[in-house]
N, C-alpha and C positions, 0 to 999 in steps of 0.2 A: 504494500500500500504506500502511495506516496504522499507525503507530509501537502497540507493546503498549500505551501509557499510553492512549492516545486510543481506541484500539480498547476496552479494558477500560471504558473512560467511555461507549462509543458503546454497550457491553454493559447497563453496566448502568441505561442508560436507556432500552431496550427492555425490561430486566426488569419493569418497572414493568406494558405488555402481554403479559407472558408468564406462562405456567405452567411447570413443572419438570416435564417427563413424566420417568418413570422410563425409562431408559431400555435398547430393548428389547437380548437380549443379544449382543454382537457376539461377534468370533475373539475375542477376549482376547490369549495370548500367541502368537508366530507359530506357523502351523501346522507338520505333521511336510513335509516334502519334499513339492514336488508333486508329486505322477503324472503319467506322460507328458510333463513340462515339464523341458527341459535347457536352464539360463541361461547366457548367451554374450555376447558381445560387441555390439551394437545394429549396422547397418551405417552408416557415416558420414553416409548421407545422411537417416539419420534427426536428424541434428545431437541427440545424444543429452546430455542431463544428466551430470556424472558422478554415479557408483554407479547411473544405469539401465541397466537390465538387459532383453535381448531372449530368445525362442522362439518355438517355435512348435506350435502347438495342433491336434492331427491332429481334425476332426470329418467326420459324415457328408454327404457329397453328398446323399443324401438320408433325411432320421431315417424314413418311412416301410421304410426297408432299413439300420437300423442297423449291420448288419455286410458292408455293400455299399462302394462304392465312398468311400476316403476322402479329405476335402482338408484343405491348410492354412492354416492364421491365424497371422498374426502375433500375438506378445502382447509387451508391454514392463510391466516393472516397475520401482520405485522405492521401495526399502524404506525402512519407517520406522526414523530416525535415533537413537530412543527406544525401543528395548525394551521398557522398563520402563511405559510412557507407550501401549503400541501396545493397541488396541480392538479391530481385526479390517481388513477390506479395502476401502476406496473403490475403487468402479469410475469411470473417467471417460468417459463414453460422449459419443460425438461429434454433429455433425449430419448435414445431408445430405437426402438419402441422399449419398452418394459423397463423406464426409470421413475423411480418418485418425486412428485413438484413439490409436494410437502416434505419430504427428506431434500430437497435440493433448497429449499428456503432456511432450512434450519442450518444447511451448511454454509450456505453462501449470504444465508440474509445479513449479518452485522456489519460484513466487509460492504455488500452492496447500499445498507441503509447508510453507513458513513459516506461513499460517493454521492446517492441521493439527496443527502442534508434536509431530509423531511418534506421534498417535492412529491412524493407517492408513497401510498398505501401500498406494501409489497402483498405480492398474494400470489396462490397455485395450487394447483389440485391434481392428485391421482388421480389420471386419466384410466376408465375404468379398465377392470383385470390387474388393477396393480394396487399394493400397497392398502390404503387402509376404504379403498373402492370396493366396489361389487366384483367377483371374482369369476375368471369362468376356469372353467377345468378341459385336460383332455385324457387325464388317467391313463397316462405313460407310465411303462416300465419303467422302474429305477436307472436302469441302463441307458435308457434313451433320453435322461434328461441331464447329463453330463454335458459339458459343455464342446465338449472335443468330441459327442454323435450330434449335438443338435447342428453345430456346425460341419459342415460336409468334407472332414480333411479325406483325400484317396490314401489307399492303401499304400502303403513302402511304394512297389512298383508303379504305381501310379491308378492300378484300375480302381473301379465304381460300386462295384458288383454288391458290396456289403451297402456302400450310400444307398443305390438304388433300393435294397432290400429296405435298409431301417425306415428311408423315405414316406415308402409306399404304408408301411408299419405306423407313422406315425399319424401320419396323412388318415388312415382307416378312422386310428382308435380318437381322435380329433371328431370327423364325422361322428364317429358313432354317439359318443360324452360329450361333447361341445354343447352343442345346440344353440338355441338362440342367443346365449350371452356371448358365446364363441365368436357367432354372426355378426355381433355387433362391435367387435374390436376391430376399427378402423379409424384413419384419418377423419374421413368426414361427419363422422362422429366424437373423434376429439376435439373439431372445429365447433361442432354444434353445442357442444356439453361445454367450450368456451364461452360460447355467447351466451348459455344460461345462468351462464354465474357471475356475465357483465351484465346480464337484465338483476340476477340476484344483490349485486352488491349495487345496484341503482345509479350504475354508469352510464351515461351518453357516448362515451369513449372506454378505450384503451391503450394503456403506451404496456410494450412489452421487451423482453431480454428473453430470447430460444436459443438453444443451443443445439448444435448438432441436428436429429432426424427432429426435434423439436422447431427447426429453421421450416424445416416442409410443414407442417403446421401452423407455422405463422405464415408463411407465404401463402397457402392456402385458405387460410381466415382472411386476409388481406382482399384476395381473391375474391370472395365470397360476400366478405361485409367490408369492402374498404372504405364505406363511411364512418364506421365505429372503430378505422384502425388510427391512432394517433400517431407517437413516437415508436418507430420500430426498429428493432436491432434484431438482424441476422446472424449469428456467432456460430462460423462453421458449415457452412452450407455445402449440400451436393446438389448433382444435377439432378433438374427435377421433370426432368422427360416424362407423360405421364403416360407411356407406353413400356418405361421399364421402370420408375421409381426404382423400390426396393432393390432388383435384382441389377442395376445398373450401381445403388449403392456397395451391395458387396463387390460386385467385381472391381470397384474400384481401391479395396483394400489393397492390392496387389499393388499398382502405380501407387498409391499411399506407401507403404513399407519401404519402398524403392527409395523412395525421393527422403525419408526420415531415417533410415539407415547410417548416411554418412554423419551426422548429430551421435549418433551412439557412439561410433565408430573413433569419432574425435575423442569423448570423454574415453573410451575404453584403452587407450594407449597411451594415457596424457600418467609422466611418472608418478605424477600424485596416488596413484591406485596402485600403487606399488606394495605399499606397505600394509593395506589392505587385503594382500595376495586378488586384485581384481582387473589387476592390467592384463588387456587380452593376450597384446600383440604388440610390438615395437612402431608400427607404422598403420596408418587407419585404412590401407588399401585390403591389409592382411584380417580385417578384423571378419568381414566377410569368408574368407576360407574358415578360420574357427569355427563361425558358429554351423556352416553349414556342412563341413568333413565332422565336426561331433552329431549332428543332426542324423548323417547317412549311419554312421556308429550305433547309434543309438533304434535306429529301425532294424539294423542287424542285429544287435545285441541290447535288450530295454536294459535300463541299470535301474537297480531300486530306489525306490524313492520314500521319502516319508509326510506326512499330512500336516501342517500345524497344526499346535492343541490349543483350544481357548485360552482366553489369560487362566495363569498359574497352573497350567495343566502341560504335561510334557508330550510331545510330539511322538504319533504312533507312525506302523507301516502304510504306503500307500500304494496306488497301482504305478506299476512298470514305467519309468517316467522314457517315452519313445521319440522318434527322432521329430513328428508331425505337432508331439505335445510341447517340445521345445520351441517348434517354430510359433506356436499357439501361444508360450510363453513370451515370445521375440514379440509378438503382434501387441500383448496387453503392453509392454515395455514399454514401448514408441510413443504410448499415449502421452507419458509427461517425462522430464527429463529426472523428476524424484523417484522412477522407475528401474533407472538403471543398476544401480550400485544393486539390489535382488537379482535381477537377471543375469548380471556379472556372476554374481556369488554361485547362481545357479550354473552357469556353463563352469564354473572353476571345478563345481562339487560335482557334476558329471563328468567331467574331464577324468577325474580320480575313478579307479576303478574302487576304490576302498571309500570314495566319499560317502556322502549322504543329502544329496538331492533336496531339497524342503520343496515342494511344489507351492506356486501363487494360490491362492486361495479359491482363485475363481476355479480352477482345475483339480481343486482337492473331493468334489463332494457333485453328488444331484442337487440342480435344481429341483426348488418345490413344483409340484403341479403345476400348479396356477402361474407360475413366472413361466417356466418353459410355455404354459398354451399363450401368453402374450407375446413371447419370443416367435413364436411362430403365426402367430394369429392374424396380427395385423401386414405383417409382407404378405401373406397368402392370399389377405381378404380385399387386399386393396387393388392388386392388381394381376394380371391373369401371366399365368408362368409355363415357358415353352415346355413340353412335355417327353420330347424325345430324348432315347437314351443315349442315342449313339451319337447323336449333334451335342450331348454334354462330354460324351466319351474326347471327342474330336477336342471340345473348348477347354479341358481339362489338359489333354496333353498339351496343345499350344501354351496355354496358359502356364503349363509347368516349366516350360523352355525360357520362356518369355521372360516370367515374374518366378523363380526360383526360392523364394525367401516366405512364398505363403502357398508354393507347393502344389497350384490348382484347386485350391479350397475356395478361392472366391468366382471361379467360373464352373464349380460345382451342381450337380442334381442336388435337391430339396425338397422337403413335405408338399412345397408348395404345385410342385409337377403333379402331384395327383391329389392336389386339393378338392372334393365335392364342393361342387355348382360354383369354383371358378369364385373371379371378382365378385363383390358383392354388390359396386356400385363402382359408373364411371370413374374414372382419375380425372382429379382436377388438372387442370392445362393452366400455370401462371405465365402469367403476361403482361407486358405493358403498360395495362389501361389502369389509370387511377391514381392517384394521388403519387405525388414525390415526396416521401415519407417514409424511405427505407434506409438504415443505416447496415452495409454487412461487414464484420469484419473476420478476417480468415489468414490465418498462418500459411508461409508459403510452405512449408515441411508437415503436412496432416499426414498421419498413417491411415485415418479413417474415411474424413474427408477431404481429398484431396486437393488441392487448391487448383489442379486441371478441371477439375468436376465444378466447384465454387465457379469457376469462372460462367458454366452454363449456367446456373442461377441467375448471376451477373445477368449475362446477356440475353436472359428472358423477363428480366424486369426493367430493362432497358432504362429509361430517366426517371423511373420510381426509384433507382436505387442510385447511391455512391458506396464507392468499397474501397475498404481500410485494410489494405492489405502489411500484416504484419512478417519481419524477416526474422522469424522463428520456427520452431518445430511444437510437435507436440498435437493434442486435440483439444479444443477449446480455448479460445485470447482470453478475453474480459474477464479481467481478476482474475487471472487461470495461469500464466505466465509470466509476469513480473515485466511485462512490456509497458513502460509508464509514456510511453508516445499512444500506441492501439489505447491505453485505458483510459487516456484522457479525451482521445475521440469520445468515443461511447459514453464519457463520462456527463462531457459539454452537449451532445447532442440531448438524450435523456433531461437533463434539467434548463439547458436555457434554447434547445430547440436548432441548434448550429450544428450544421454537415459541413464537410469538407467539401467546396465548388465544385470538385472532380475527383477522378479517384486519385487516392495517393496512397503512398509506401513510409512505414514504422522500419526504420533500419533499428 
């Protein structure tokens, strides 16, 4: 976080690229009571803020039967500390799919309400299937809710044959247990069960901060209500083709890895990690052979591995940690540069035949139910997925030549090939039309989002948006990377309504 002095300096030397938009008009002072909204206590394990404030949001199962069947949403707020100071309502919309808005407010609300200085009411909800929302289920094997089957890595040699099988497996038992709440985990219902909680909390508007697959959600509500869209910030975008959404998102993990690779690479050979025993390699060209001649090792031979144990509890045996689960470990890495020094530690302790592997946490254990049928619920339901086996056989191999480091995993077969009855509803098409009111901003080194991809966003919101593009790595800018150029955009925009004239560059 940057001190006001520095910040104000870091402001007004953007001013210099900027224009003063007027800006458009928000809540002003707080609204009257919300409707349908009774604030309570958050439950502990939201590890809550003080003064945040939890409910719950009654919306339809499904908006085609508006007064049918209803379910609930969590919502959390955090009011602004400044009355006098308040504009109207920041939404903080998450990622995902299958992140919590209320676990992401309690993490990020104090750093974000200090940049705010009490211009908005923070606020965000478990979009439903998640978190303290209405939940659907698809009553998965234990086996199939790990995270390295729900993601589609190929076998050592490269074939399908098991993805295709668990696919098909998962795809069934989904149909059979889903059902209608199954049905209803999509974008265009995360957009709608937005706007009911801008009619609940008795906004005229909204200013919002998305991040990641949380960015197609805002661009998509934009889309949809750009007259209730106020101040918008995009953080992390992909392309939002709406002929391949989701499935254009994964495969772009692969160019992601690629381009955020040499970031590891640097810190992995720098002497400092010496004494650490986590220096790879002498030179950061060499750093890529390590990981990926222990990768091959390790599909020939798994080395054991062991599980973290919760606080105060000692660490048991785990599964086979293999050359695919490594690279799965490389992928979560990239996301931040606080990543690395684990991931080192891990290739060091597989390097050793005698070591002891501790696996990331996300690869120690099943998902619950209800996370995995989110994980797969909303990419299936949103958009329709080609179905051939041998046209995924062909994009996996290319794929594995091509992008080496994520193995043909992100131009893999999925649940979603033999999803029952397909999309649920059209893909929204963003475009153009509507208000110039978009701030996006995006790292040029994303593993996840790639800032090739970012750029279609760009170029489909044409002079709605200006992009702040940052010379960093990692997923996620805003407050996310210690970029005090990127944070002070987003900062200025959000409360006094100023975009950068055209796009520019956070060296």
């Amino acid at each position: 976080m940057t001190t006001n002095r520095a910040r104000k300096a870091l402001l007004l030397a953007l001013s210099a690229a900027a224009v003063a938009g007027a800006a458009l008009a928000g809540g002003g002072a707080a609204p009257a009571a919300a409707a349908g909204l009774t604030w309570g206590d958050c439950a502990p394990a939201v590890k809550p803020l003080p003064g945040q404030r939890c409910a719950t949001l009654s919306v339809p199962l499904d908006y085609a039967d508006p007064h049918g069947e209803q379910i609930g949403l969590a919502v959390s707020r955090l009011p602004s500390t400044r009355p006098e100071a308040r504009r109207g309502t920041l939404m903080v919309i998450p990622g995902g799919p299958g992140s919590s808005g209320v676990q992401r407010l309690a993490q990020k609300g104090a750093a974000l309400a200090e940049e705010m200085d009490g211009a908005y009411d923070l606020v965000a909800f478990d979009p439903r299937g998640i978190g303290g929302s209405a939940k659907a289920r698809c009553g998965l094997d234990e086996g199939d809710r790990w995270m390295m089957t729900l993601r589609s890595w190929p076998q050592a040699d490269g074939g399908i044959e098991e993805n295709v099988a668990r696919s098909k497996r998962i795809a069934e038992a989904c149909a059979r247990n889903g059902g209608a709440m199954l049905r209803g985990l999509t974008t265009a219902n995360q957009v709608r069960d937005m706007d009911r909680l801008r009619q609940a909390l008795g906004e005229r508007k909204l200013s919002a901060w998305s991040v990641s697959y949380g960015t197609y959600v805002a661009a998509a509500y934009a889309e949809k209500y750009p007259e209730r869209a106020d101040r918008w910030v995009l953080d992390s975008s992909n392309d939002p083709d709406p002929k391949r959404v989701a499935r254009g998102w994964l495969e772009g993990m692969a160019r992601g890895a690629e381009d955020r690779l040499p970031d590891f690479a640097a810190w992995a050979v720098h002497p400092d990690r010496a004494d650490a025993g986590l220096r790879l390699a002498e030179r950061p060209e060499d750093v890529r052979a390590v990981i990926m001649d222990l990768a091959a090792r390790l599909d020939r031979e798994p080395h054991a591995s062991v599980l973290p144990g919760a606080p105060g509890e000692p660490a048991k045996p785990g599964p086979p940690l293999t050359g695919s689960m490594l690279l799965q470990a490389l992928q979560l890495a990239l996301y931040s540069d606080g990543f690395f020094p684990s991931f080192a530690q891990l290739v060091t302790e597989a390097s050793d035949p005698q070591g002891e592997p501790v696996l990331p946490r996300e690869l120690a254990g099943a998902m619950p139910d209800d996370a995995a049928a989110i994980t797969v619920g909303v990419i299936c339901n949103d958009v329709n997925w080609p179905a051939s086996v041998p046209a995924y056989e062909r994009a996996v191999a290319k794929d594995r030549e091509r992008f080496p480091l994520t193995a043909g995993m992100p131009a893999n077969i999925t649940p979603c090939s033999f999803w029952k009855g397909g999309a649920v509803e059209k893909p929204v098409r963003i475009t153009d039309r509507g208000p110039s009111n978009i701030l996006m901003i995006q790292n040029l080194r994303d593993p996840s989002t790639p800032y090739s991809k970012g750029l279609r966003m760009r170029a489909a919101l044409g002079e709605r948006a200006r992009l702040v593009s940052v010379d960093h790595g990692g997923h996620g800018v805003y407050l996310g990377n210690g970029n005090a150029c990127g944070d002070a955009a987003v900062t200025r925009y959000l409360t006094e309504g100023v975009r950068p004239s055209e796009d520019v560059l956070c060296r």
